[in-house]
Phi, psi and omega in degrees: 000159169311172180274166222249133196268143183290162188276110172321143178278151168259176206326300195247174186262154185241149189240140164231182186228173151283148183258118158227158199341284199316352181237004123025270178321299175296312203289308174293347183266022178085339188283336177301117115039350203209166188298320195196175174214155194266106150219174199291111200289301178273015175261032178249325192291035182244151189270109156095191172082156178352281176304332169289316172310313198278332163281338166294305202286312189294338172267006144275000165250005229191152153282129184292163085280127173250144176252160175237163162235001198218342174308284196101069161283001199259010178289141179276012164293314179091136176341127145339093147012265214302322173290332169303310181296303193278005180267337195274333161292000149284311161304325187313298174262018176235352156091051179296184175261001177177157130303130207229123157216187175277157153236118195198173150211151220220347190208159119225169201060082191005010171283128159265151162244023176041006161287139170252085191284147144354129192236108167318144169297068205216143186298312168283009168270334179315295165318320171309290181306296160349287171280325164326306182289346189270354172282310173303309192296299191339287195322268180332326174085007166221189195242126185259168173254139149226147202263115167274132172294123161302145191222106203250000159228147217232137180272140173273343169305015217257104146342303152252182202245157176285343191275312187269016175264337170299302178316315168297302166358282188308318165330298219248003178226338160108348162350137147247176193250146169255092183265110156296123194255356177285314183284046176228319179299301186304300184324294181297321136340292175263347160255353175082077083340161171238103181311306191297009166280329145336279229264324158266015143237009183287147166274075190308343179289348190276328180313114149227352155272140175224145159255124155250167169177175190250117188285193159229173186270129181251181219262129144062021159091013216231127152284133185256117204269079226247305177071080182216000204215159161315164144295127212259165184320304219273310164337303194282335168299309205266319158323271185000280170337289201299323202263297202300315177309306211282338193062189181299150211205141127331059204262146188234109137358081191231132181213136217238321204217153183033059164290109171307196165282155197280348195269010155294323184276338186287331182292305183315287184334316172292329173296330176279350187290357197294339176309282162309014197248297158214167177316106163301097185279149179308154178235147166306073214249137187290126190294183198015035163112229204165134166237186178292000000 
């Protein structure tokens, strides 16, 4: 097929939210507030029924993101077919503004773990990932985002650093990024990181997306990437930072659990918009990992 043209950054930068149940109702009558919304890719991916009305409807008002959670790219299995085929009839018809998923892997042998499991930093897994994405854009016909993952252990074989296995990444498939700014927190948190090694080794032109979202205090000092909590001080810092770098950008809400009322979240949103607002000066992000 032709090479697959990169996803323009837009003009300006745009703010969403993710759609879950509890806001359901607002996001179909239209009323929210926000540039686009996010949603969670397979609980969409069924023909007809609740969930098909309800993305229909919400995408008559609103710019799609659809996320995946399950392509498994980082599996030597490789994407599912069957899942390519029913993710690219969705995009087919709902016209997202991009496609998202992890690097991560989530399965082999057709066993799913509902999980986002762990990748060595490696040239051969870097081959592993690779191709995978460049099989999925095949399928799909566009060029995906991929998301860094929050991480609570480390490969000792691990070759490289994640910013700079991203970076190849991008290189070599044409890929653009999903930057999660909480899991840069978490990540960096729990191996004795520096975020800001993170931030001089990313490839900003490929950044067309930010997540924010809030962890919890985990077992042993270790943060969980739980998107259960506001966004916390040292997040919106290391956002501030991320934002001075990154240029217009896609930023996103994302709370998965003990979901408020939606005017909590519009308030956090108003909060990330504070970047266009006035000048973002460097910030100072704390060497070896940052807590809440």
């Amino acid at each position: 097929m032709p090479a697959l043209t990169a996803i323009p950054a837009p003009a300006a930068s745009l703010y969403g939210l993710g759609l879950r149940r509890p806001h359901h109702d607002a996001f179909m009558a239209g009323t929210v507030p926000v540039d686009f919304v996010e949603v969670i890719s397979e609980n969409f991916m069924v023909d007809g029924g609740r969930p098909a009305h309800v993305l229909r409807t919400v995408r008559a008002h609103h710019d799609v993101a659809l996320h995946g959670v399950s392509m498994s790219l980082g599996s030597v299995d490789g994407p599912d077919p069957a899942y390519l085929a029913r993710l690219k009839r969705l995009a087919d018809e709902i016209a997202p503004i991009w496609i998202s998923d992890h690097l991560a892997w989530t399965g082999i042998g057709g066993f799913n773990s509902h999980d986002l499991l762990p990748l060595p930093h490696t040239a051969e897994a870097l081959d592993v990932v690779a191709a995978n994405v460049l099989r999925a854009q095949d399928v799909l016909g566009r060029p995906l985002l991929i998301e860094n993952p929050s991480t609570y252990l480390a490969f000792a074989d691990d070759e490289m650093p994640e910013w700079a296995f991203l970076a190849a990444l991008v290189r070599r498939t044409g890929c653009g990024l999903l930057l999660d700014v909480n899991n840069i927190h978490v990540s960096a948190h729990n191996h004795g990181l520096d975020p800001a090694d993170w931030l001089d080794g990313l490839p900003w032109a490929a950044v067309r997306q930010i997540h924010l979202a809030g962890p919890s205090a985990g077992p042993d000092g270790l943060l969980i990437d739980t998107h259960d909590h506001p966004v916390p001080d040292p997040v919106w810092a290391l956002y501030a930072e991320i934002r001075r770098r990154a240029g217009p950008v896609a930023v996103m809400i994302e709370r998965d659990d003990d979901i408020p009322p939606l005017a909590d979240l519009l308030a956090e949103l108003d909060r990330a918009r504070l970047p266009d607002r006035v000048a973002v000066p460097a910030v100072a992000v704390p060497a070896g990992g940052i807590r809440p």
